[in-house]
mmCIF file of the C-alpha atoms, coordinates in Angstrom:
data_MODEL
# 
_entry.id   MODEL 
# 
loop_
_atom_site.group_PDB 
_atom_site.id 
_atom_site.type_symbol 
_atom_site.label_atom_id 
_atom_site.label_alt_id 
_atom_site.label_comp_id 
_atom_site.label_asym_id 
_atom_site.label_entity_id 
_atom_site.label_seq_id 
_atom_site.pdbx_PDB_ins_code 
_atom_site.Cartn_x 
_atom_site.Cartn_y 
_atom_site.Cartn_z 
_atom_site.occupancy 
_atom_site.B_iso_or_equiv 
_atom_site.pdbx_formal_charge 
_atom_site.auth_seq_id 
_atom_site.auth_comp_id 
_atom_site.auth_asym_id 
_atom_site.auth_atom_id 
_atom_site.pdbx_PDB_model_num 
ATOM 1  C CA . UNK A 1 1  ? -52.476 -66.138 18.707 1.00 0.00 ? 1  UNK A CA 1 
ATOM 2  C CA . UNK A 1 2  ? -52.639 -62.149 18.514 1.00 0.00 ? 2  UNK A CA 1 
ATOM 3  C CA . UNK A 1 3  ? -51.446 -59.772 20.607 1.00 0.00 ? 3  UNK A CA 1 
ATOM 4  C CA . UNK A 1 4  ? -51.083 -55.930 20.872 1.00 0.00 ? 4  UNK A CA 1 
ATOM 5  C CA . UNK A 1 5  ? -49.152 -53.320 23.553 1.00 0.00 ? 5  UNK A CA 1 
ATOM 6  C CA . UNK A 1 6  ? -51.532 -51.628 25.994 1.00 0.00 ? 6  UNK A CA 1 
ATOM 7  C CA . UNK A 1 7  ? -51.224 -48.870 28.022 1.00 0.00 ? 7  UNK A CA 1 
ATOM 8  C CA . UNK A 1 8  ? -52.658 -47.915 31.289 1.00 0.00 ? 8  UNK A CA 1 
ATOM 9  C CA . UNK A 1 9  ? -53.956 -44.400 30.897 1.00 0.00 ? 9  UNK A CA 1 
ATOM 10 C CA . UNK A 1 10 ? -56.112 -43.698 33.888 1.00 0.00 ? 10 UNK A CA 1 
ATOM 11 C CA . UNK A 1 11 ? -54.460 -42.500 36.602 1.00 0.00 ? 11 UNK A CA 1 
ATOM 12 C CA . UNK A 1 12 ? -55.320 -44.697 39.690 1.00 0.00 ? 12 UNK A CA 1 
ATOM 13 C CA . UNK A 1 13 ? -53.923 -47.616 37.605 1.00 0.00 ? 13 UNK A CA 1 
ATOM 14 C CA . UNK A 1 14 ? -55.594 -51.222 37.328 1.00 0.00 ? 14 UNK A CA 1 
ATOM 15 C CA . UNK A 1 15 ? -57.577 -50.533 40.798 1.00 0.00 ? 15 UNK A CA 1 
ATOM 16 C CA . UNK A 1 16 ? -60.417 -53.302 41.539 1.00 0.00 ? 16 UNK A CA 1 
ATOM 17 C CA . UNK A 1 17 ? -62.908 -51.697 39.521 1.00 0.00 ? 17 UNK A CA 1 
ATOM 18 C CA . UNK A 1 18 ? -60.728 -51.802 36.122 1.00 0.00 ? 18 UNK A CA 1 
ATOM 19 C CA . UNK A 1 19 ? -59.545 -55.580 36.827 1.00 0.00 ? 19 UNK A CA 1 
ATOM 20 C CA . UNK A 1 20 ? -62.947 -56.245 37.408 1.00 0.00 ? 20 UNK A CA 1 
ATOM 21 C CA . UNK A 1 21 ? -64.190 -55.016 33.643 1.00 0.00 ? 21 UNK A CA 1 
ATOM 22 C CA . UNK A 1 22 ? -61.391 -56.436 32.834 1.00 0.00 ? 22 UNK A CA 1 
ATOM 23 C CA . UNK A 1 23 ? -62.601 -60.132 34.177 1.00 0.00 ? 23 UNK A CA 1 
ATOM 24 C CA . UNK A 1 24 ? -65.744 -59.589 32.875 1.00 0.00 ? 24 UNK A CA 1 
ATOM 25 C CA . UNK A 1 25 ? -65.170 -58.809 29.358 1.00 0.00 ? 25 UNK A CA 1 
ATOM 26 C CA . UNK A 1 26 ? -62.696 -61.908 29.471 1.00 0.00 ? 26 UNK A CA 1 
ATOM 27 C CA . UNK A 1 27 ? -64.886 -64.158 30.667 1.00 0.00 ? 27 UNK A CA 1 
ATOM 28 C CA . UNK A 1 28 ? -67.742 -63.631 27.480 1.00 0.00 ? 28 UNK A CA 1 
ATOM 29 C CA . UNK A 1 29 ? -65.209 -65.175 25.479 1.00 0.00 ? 29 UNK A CA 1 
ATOM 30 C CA . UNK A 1 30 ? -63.605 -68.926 24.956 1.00 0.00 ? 30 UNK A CA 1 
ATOM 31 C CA . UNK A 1 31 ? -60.080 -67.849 24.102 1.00 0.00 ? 31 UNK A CA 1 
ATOM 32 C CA . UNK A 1 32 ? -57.233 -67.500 26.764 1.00 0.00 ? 32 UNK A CA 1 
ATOM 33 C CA . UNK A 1 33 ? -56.543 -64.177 27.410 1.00 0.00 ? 33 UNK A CA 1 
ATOM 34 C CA . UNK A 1 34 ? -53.386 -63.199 28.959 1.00 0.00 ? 34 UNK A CA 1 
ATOM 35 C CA . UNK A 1 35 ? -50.996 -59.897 30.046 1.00 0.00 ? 35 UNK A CA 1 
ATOM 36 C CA . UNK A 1 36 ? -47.505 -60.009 29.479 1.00 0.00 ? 36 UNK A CA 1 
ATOM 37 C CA . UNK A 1 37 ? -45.366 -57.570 31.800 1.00 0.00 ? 37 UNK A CA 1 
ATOM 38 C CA . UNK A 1 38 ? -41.885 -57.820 32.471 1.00 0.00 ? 38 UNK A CA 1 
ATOM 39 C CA . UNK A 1 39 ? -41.378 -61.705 33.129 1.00 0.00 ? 39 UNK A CA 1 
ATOM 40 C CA . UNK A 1 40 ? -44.467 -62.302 34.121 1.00 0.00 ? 40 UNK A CA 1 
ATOM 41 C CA . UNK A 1 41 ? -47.893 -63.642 32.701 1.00 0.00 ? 41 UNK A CA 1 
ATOM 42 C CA . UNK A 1 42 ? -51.013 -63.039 34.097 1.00 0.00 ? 42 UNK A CA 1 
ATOM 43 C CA . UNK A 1 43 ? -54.745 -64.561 33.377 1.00 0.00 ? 43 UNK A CA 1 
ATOM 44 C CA . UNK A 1 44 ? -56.536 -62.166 32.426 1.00 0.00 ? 44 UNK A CA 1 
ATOM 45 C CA . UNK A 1 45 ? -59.663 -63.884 33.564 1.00 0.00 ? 45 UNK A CA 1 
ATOM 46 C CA . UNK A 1 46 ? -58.368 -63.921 37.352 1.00 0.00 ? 46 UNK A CA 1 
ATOM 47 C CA . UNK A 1 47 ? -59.109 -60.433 39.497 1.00 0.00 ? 47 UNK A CA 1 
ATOM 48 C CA . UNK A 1 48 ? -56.433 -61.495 41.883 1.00 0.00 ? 48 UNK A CA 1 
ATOM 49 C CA . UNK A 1 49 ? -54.324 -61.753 39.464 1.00 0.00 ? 49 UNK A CA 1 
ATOM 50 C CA . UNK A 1 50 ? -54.934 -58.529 37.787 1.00 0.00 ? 50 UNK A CA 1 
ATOM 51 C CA . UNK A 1 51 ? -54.672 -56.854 41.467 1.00 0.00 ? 51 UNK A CA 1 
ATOM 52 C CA . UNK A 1 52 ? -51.325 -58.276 42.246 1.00 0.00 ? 52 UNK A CA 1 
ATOM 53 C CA . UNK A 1 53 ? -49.602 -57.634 39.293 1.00 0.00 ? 53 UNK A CA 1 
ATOM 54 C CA . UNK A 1 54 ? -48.601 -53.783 39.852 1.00 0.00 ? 54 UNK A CA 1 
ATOM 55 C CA . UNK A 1 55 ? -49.783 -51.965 37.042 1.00 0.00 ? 55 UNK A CA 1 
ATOM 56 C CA . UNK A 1 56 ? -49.633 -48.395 38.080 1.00 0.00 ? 56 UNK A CA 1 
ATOM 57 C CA . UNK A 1 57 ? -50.444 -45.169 35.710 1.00 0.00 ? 57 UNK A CA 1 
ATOM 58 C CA . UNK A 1 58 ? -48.116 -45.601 32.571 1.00 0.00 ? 58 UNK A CA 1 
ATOM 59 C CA . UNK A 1 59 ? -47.721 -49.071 33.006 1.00 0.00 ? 59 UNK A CA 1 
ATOM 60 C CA . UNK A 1 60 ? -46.787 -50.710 29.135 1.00 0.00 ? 60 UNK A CA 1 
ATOM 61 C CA . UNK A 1 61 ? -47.515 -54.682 29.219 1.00 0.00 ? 61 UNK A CA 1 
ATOM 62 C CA . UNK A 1 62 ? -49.202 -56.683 26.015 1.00 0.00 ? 62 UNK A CA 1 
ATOM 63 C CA . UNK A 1 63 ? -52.443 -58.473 25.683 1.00 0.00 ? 63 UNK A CA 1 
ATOM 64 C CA . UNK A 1 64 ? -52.110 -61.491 24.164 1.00 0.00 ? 64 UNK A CA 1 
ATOM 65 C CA . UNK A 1 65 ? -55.676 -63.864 23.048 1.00 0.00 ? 65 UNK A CA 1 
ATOM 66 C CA . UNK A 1 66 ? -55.535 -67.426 21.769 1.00 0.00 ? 66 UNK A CA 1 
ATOM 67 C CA . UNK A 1 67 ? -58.774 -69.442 20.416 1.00 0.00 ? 67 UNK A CA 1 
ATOM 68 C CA . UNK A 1 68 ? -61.578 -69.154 18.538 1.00 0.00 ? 68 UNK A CA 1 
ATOM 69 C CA . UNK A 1 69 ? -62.838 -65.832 19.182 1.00 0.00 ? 69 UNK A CA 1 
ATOM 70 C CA . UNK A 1 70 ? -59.397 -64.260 19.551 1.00 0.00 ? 70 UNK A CA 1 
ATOM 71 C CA . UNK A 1 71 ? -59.567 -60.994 17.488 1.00 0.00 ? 71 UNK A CA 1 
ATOM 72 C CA . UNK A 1 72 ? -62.958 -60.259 19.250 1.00 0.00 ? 72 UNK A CA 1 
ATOM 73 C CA . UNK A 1 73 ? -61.175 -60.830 22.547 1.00 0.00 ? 73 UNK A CA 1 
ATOM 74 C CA . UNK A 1 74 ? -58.386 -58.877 21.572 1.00 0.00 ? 74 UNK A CA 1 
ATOM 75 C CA . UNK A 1 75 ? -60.538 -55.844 20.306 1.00 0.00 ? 75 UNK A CA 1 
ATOM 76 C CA . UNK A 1 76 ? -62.841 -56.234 23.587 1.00 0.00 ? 76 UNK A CA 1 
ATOM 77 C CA . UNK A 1 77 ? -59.617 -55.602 25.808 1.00 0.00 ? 77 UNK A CA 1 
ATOM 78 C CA . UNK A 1 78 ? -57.802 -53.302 24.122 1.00 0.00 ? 78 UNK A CA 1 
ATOM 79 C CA . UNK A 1 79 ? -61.023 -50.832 23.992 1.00 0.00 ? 79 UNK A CA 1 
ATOM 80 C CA . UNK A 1 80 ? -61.151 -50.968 27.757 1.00 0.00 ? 80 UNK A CA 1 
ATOM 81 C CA . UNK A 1 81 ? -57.371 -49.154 28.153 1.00 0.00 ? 81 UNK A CA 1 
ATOM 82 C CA . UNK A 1 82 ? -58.584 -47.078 25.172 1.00 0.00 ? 82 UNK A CA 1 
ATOM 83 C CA . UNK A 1 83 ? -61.475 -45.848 27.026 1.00 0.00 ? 83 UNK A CA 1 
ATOM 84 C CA . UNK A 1 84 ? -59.778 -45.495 30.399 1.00 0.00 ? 84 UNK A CA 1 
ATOM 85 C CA . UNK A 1 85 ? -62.069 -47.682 31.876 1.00 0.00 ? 85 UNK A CA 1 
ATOM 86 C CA . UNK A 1 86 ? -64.643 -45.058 31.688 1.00 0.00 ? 86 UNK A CA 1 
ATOM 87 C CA . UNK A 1 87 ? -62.621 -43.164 34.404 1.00 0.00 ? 87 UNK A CA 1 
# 
C-alpha cells in the first residue's frame, strides 16, 4: 500500500465536478483507492461518497492505493489536487 497527504486547493472544494474526475481517474485502475479524513474512509471510486464527505477549501485528508497498479493510481490522484482540478 502507498499513500500521500493531499490538499484541496481550489476554492469551491470537492464540488461534483472534482469528485467526478476524481471517479473517473479511479476507475482506469485495479487497485483500491481510498481517502482518509478524520475517522473516516471513503472509496474513492464512489461520487456519493466523495460528495458527502465535506471536503471544503483547505481540507488535508490522505490518499491511500493498494494493488497492482498502485503508484500509477497514486500519481493519477495526487496530480488532480495538484492541478486544482483544472479550476
Amino acid at each position: 500500500m502507498v499513500n500521500e497527504k493531499v490538499v484541496v486547493k481550489n476554492r469551491a472544494g470537492l464540488h461534483a465536478r472534482p469528485a467526478s474526475m476524481i471517479v473517473q481517474t479511479a476507475s482506469t485502475f485495479s487497485s483500491s483507492i481510498f481517502f482518509v479524513k478524520d475517522n473516516s474512509r471513503i472509496n474513492a471510486k464512489s461520487i456519493m461518497n466523495l460528495l458527502t464527505m465535506g471536503a471544503a477549501y483547505n481540507t488535508e485528508m490522505v490518499v491511500e492505493a493498494q494493488g497492482d497498479d498502485e503508484q500509477d493510481a497514486l500519481q493519477a490522484i495526487v496530480s488532480l489536487f495538484e492541478k486544482k482540478f483544472e479550476e
